[in-house]
MDAnalysis code that builds the backbone (N, CA, C; Angstrom):
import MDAnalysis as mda
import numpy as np

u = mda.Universe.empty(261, n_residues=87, atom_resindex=np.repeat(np.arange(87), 3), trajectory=True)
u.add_TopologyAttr("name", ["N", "CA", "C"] * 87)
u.add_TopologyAttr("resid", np.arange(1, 88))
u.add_TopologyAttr("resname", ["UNK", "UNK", "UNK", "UNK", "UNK", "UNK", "UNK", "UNK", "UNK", "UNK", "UNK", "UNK", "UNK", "UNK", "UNK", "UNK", "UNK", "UNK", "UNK", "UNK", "UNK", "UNK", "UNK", "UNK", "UNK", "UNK", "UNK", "UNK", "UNK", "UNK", "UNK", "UNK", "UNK", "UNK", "UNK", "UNK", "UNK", "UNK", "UNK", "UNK", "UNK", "UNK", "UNK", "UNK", "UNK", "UNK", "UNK", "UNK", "UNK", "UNK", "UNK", "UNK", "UNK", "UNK", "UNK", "UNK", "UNK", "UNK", "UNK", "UNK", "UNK", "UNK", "UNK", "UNK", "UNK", "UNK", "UNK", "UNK", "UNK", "UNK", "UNK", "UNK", "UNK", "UNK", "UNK", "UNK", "UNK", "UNK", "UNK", "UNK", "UNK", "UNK", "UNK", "UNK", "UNK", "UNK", "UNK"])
u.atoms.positions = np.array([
    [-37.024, 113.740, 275.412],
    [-37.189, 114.689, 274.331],
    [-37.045, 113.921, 273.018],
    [-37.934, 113.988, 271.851],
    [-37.754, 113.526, 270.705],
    [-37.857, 114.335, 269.355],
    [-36.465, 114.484, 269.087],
    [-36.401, 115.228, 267.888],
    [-36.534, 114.453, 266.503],
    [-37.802, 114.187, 266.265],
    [-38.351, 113.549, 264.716],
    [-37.532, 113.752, 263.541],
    [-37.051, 115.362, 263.374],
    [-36.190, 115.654, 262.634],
    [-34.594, 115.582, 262.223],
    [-34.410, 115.186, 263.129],
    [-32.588, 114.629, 263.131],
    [-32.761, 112.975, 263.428],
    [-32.298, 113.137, 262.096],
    [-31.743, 111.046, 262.051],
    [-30.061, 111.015, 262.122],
    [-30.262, 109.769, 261.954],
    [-27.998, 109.333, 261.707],
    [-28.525, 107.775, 261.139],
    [-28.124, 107.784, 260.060],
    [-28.034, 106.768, 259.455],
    [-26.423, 106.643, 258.837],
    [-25.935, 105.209, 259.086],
    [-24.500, 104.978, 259.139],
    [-24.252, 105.065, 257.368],
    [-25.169, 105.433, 256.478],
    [-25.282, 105.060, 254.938],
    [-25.767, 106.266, 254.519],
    [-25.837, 107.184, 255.076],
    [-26.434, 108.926, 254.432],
    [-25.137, 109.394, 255.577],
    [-24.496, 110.287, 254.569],
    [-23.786, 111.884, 255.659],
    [-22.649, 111.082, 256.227],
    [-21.847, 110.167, 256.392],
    [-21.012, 109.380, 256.862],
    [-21.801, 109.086, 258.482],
    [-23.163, 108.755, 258.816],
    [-23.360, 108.807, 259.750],
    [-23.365, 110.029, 260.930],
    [-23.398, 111.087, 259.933],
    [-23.678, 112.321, 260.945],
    [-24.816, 112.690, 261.607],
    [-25.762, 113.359, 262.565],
    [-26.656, 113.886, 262.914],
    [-27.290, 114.400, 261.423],
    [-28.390, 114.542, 260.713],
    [-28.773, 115.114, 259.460],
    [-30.165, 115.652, 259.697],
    [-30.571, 116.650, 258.846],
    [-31.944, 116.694, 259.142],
    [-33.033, 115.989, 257.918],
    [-33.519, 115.298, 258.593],
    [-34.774, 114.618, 257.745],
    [-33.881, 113.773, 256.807],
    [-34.448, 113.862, 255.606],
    [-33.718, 113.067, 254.246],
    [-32.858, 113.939, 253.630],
    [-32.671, 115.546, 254.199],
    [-31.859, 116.262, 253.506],
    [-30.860, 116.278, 253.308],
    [-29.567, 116.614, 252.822],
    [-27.954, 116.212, 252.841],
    [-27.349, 117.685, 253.544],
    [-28.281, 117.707, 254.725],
    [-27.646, 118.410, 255.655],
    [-27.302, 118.240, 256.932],
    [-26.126, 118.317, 257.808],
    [-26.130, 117.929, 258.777],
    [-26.593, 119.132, 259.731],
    [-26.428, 118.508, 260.693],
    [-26.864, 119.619, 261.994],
    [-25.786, 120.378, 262.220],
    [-24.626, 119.907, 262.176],
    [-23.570, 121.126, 262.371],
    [-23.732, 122.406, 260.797],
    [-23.887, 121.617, 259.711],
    [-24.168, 122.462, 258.874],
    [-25.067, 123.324, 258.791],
    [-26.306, 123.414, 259.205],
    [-27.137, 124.101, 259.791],
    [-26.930, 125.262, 260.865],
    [-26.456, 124.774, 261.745],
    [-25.521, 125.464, 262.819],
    [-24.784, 126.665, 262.330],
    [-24.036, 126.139, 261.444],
    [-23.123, 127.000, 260.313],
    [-23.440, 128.165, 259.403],
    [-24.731, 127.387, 258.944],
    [-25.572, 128.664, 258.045],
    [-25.911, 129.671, 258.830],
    [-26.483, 129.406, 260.101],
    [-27.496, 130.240, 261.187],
    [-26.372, 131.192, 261.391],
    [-24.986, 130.948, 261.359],
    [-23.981, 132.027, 261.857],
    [-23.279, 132.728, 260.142],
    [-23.890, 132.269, 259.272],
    [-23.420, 132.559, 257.613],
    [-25.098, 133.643, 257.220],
    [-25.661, 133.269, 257.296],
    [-27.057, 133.989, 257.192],
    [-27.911, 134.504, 258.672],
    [-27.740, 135.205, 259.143],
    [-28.316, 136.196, 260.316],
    [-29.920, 136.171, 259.897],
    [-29.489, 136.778, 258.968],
    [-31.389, 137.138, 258.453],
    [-31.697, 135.727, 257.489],
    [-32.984, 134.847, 258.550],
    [-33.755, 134.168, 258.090],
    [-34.001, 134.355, 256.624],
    [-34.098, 135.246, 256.296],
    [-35.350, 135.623, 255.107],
    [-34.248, 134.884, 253.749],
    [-32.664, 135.138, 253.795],
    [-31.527, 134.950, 252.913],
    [-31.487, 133.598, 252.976],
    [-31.260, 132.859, 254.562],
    [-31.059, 131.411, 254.761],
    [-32.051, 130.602, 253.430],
    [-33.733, 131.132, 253.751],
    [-34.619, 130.460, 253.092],
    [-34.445, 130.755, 251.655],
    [-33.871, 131.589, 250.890],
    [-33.679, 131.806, 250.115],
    [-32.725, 130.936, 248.957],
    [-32.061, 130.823, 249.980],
    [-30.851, 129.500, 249.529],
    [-31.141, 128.245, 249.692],
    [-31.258, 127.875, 251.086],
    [-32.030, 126.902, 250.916],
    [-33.543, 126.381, 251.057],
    [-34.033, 126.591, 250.458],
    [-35.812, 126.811, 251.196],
    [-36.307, 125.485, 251.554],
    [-35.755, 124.247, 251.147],
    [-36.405, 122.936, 252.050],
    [-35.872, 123.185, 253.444],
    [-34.755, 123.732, 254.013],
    [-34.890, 123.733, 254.854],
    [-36.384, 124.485, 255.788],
    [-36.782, 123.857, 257.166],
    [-38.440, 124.528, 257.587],
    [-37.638, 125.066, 258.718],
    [-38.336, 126.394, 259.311],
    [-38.176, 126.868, 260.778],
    [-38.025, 125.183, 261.980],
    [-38.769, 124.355, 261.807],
    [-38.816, 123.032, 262.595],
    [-37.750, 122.637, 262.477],
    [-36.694, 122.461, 261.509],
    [-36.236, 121.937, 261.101],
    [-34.656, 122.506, 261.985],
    [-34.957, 123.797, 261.846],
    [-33.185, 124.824, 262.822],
    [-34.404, 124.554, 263.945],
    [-35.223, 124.902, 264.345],
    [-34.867, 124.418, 265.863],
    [-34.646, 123.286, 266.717],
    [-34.959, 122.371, 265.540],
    [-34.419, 120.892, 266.092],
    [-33.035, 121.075, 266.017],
    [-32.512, 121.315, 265.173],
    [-30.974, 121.443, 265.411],
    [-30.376, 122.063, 266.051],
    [-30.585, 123.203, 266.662],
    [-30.253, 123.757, 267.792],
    [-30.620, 123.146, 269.438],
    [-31.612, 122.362, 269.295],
    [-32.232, 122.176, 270.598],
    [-31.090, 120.623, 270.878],
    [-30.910, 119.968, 269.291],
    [-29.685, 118.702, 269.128],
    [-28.537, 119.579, 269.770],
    [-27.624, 120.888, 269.375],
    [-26.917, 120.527, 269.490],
    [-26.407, 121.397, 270.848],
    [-27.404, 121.910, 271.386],
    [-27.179, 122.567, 272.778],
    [-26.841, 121.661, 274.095],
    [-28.102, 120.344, 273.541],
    [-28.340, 119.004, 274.586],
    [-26.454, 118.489, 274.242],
    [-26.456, 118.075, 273.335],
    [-24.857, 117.758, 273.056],
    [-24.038, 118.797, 273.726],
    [-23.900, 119.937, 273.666],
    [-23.025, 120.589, 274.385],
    [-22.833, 120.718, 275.870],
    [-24.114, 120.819, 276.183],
    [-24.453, 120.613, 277.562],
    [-24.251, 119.192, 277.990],
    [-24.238, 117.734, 277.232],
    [-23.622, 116.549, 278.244],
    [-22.182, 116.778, 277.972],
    [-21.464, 117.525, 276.833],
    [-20.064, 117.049, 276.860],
    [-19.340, 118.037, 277.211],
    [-20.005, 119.422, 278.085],
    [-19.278, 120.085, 279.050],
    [-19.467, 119.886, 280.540],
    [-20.072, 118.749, 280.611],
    [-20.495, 117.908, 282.002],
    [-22.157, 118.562, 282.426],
    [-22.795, 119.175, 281.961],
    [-23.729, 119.573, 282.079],
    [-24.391, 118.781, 283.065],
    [-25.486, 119.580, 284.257],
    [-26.041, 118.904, 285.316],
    [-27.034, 118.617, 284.419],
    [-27.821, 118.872, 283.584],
    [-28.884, 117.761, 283.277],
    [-28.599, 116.580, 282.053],
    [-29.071, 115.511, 282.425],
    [-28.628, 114.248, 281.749],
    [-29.737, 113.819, 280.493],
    [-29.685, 114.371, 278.989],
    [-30.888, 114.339, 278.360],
    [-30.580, 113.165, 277.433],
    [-31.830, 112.721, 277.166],
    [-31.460, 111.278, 276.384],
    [-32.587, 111.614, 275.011],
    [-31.959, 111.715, 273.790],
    [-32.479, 112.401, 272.830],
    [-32.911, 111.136, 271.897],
    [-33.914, 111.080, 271.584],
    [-34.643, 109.659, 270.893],
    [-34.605, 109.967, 269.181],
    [-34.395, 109.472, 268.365],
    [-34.343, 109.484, 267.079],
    [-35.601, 108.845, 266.490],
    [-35.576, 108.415, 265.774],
    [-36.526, 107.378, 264.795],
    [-35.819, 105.805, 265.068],
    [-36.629, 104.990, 264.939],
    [-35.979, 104.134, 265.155],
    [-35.358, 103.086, 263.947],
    [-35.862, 103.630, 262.817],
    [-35.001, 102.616, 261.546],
    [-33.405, 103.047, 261.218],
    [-33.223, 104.176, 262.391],
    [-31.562, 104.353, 261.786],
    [-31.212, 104.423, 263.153],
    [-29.640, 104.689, 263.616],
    [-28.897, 104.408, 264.649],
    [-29.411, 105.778, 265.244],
    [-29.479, 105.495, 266.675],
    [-29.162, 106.565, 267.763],
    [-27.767, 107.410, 267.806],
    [-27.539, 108.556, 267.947],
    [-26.796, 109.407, 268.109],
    [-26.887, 109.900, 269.888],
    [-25.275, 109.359, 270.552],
    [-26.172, 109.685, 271.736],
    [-24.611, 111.115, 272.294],
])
């Protein structure tokens, strides 16, 4: 699986999961989705964020939840390759 949209660069975000070039992380994202219910407010606030953009982060951080509650499937999530892997 390759999520284009989530990088980790050790020099943006202290090295967090982020989306794109934005100064958002994926847990922050995560955060909004449970702070704003209705889409329509989220975009409102922040509008660079894209629909592509939360479902990459959700699809990041489900795969994460699912290996670090022992999850039977073993997913190996590919980044870009000019910044570090997040595994």
């Amino acid at each position: 699986m390759k999520l284009d949209r989530i990088i980790s660069n050790p020099n943006r975000m202290n090295g967090q999961p982020s989306i794109r070039n934005l100064r958002l992380t994926v847990r922050r994202v995560i955060e909004l989705l449970a702070t704003y219910p209705n889409r329509e407010e989220l975009r409102q606030e922040f509008p660079e964020l894209e629909d592509e953009d939360i479902q990459q982060a959700l699809i990041f951080a489900s795969s994460y939840l699912s290996d670090a509650c022992g999850g039977q499937s073993q997913r190996i999530i590919e980044l870009p390759n000019r910044y570090e892997t997040v595994v």
